[in-house]
N, C-alpha and C positions, 0 to 999 in steps of 0.2 A: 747154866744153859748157854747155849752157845751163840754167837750174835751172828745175823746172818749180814754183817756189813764186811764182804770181803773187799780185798784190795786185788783187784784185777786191770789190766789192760786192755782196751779193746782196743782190736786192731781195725783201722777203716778198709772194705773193700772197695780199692777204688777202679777194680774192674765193673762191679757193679755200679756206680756211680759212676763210672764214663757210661755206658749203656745204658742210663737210667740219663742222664742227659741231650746224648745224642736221641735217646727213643723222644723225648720231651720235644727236641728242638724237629725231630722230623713230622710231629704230628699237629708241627703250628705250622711247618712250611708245606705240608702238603694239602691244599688246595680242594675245598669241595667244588667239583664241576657241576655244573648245571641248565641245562639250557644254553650250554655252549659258551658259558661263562665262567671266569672261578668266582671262589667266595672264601672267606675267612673260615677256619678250618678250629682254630679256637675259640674255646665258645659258642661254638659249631649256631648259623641262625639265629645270631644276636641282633649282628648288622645286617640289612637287608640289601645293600648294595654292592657288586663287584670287588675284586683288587685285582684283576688283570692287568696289563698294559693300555689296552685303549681306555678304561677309567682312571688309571693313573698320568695320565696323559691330559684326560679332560682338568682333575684335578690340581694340574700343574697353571691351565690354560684358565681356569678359574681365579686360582690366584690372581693372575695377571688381571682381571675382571674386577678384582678386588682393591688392587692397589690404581687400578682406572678409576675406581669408585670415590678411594679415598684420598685422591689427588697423590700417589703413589707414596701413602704411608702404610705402615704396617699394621695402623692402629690410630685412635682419634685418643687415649685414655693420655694422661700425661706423663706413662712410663715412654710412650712413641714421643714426647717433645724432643725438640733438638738438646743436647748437651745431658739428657736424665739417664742418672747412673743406678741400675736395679742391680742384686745380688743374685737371685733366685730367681726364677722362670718357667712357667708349665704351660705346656701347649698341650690341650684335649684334645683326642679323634685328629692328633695329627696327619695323618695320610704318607700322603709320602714326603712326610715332612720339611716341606719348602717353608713354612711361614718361619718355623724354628731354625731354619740354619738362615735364611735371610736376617731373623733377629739377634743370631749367634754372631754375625760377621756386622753388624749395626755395631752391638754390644759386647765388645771382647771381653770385659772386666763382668760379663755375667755366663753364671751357669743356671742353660737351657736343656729344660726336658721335655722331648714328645712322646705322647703313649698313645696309642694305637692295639686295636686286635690284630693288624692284619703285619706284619716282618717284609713292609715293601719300602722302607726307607733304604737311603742309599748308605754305603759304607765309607763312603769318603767324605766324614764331614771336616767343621771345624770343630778345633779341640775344646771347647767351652760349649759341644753341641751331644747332648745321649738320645737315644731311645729307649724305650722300652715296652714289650710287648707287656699289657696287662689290659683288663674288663676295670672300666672307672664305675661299674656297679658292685664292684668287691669295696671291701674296705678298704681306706685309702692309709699306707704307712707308711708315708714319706719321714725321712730321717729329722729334715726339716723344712719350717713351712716357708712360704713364696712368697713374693716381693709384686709378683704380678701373673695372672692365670689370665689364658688366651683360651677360648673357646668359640669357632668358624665352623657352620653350617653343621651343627646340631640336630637340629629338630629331625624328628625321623629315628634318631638313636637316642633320645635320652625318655625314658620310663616315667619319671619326675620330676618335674622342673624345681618346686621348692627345694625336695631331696636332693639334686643335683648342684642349687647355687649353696643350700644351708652345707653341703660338703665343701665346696669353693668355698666359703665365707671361712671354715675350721680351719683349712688349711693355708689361711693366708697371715702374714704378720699384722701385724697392727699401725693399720696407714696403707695398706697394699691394694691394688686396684682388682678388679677382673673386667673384663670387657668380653663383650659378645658380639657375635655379628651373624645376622640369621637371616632368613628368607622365607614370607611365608607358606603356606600350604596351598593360596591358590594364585590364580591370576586376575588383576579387575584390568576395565577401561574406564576412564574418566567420563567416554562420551557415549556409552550403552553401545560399543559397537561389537562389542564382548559381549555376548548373552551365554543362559542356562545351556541354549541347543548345540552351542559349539561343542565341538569332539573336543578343544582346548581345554573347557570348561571341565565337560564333565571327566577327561583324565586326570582334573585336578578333585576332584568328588571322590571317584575311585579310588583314588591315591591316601587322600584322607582317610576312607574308610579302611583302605587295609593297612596302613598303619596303626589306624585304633583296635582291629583285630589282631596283630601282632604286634600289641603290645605295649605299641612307642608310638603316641598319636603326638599329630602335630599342636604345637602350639600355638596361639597368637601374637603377634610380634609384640602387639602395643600390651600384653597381658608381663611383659617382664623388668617393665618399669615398676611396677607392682610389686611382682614375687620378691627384687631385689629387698625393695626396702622393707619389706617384711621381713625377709630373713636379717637385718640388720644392716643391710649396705646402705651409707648416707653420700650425697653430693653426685647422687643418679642425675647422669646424661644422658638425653635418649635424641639420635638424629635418624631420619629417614629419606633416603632412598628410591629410586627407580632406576629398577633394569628392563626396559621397551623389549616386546618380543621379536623384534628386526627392525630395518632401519626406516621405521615410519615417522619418526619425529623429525621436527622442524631442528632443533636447537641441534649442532654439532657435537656438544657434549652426550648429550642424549641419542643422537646417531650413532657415533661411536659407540658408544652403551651397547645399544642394542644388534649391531654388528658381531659386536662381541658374546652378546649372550646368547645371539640368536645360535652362534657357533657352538659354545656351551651346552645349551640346552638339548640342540642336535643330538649331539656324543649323550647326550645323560639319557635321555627317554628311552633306550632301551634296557640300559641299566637299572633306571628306575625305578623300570612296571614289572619289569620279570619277573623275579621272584614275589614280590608287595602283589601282584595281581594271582600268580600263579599256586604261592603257597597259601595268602591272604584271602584271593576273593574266590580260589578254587576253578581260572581260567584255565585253557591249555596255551601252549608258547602261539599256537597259530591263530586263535583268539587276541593276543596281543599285538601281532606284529599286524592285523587288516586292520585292528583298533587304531594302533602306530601313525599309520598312515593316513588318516584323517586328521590326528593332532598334527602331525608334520603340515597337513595340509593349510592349515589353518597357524599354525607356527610361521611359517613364512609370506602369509598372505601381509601385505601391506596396508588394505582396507582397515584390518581389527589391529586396532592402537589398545592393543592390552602392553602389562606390565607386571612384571614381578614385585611386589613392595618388599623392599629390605628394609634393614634398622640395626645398626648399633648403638649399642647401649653399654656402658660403664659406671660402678660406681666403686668405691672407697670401704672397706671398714676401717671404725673409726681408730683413731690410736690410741694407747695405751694412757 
């Protein structure tokens, strides 16, 4: 009988594999419009928020909000100490990957990854600096694991938060940190001057809700001190935060803060509510933009001493 184990060659066509790449790469950089905005085109409706220019811009300006925050570090965890030397590096939902080349040019002796849906990094990095376009709700196949995982203004995009850190916990060495830094889902005042009836208020209601309708509700800040250590992280640090919605506060630090977010915030609110309101709550764009405009109203009023609570938090697993 005859054996069907021939010895053939196959030859690769690599006509078809350049056109099976190029079709690949044009159908992540071509841009869903909407509302007069783009949007991430892979994974098409995962993320709910822009990659234009004017949010990538915000995004850049945030940072800057962030290293105000934390007396201009990159991170509170003790891979950010002066003189700590990390091998490995992953930055989540990097954007347009500022925190990872900022940490790339900190840390030359380390290779840093950001991944991102959206192909809006820049192409001039430094050499110890990658991207890569992937969904961190795939399975995660990193060749090898990291020495320290960065993940900045999540909530909104993550499905799971246990599922989320119990994958951060798999893919870290043994000793290796993750640090988060979040902001929650709504806004308080310390002195009630913030109520239910503000347009502030309740765009932050709305906002919750059509996040939990599409899928990716928000979290609680103080709820991830928790999640960590359940999933196994030990020697959890958790510090919090205020960013004033403009420049009502007394203290200068706090001024500042809020100059700056109040700029931030500005740029994001339409980004924010478009699609989350539009696909989510089943508004139209002109529904949002007279809505807009009462939060604006009330975003800049100096009376309402609201504030965004933020929080980072960090923990360890433990070593081997």
């Amino acid at each position: 009988m005859a054996t069907a184990n021939e010895d053939f060659r196959v030859v690769p066509d690599d006509e078809d594999r350049a056109s099976s790449t190029t079709s690949m790469r044009s159908s992540i950089i071509a841009y869903r419009h909407e509302n007069g905005r783009t949007y991430h085109r892979y994974k098409d409706g995962k993320y709910s928020f822009p990659n234009d220019d004017e949010e990538n811009e915000r995004l850049d300006l945030e940072h800057y909000l962030c290293l105000l925050t934390l007396n201009n570090k990159l991170g509170l965890s003790p891979p950010n100490f002066p003189g700590s030397k990390v091998n490995r590096v992953l930055d989540l939902g990097t954007g347009t990957g500022i925190w990872a080349i900022d940490f790339g040019d900190e840390h030359p002796e380390a290779e840093v990854i950001g991944v991102d849906l959206s192909p809006i990094q820049p192409s001039l990095v430094p050499p110890n600096v990658q991207f890569i376009i992937d969904d961190i709700d795939d399975d995660w196949s990193y060749s090898e694991p990291f020495d320290y995982i960065h993940s900045r203004m999540m909530n909104f995009s993550i499905k799971n938060w246990t599922t989320y850190l119990s994958k951060i916990f798999e893919n870290l060495t043994p000793g290796g940190y993750v640090e988060l830094l979040e902001v929650d889902g709504f806004l308080v005042s310390d002195d009630g001057t913030l109520t239910e009836d503000h347009a502030l208020s309740r765009w932050c209601k709305f906002l919750r809700e059509a996040a939990a309708k599409l899928g990716r509700p928000y979290e609680q800040t103080d709820k991830f001190k928790e999640i960590m250590a359940e999933v196994g992280f030990t020697n959890v640090v958790e510090t919090r935060f205020k960013w004033p919605t403009n420049r009502w506060a007394k203290d200068k630090k706090y001024k500042e803060l809020g100059m700056w977010n109040n700029e931030n915030t500005s740029r994001f609110l339409e980004g924010a509510t478009l699609a989350p309101f539009t696909r989510g709550l089943g508004w139209s764009k002109e529904e949002v933009h007279v809505f807009l405009a009462g939060v604006r109203k009330d975003l800049n009023d100096p009376k309402i001493h609201a504030y965004s609570p933020i929080c980072s938090v960090y923990g360890r697993k433990p070593g081997a």
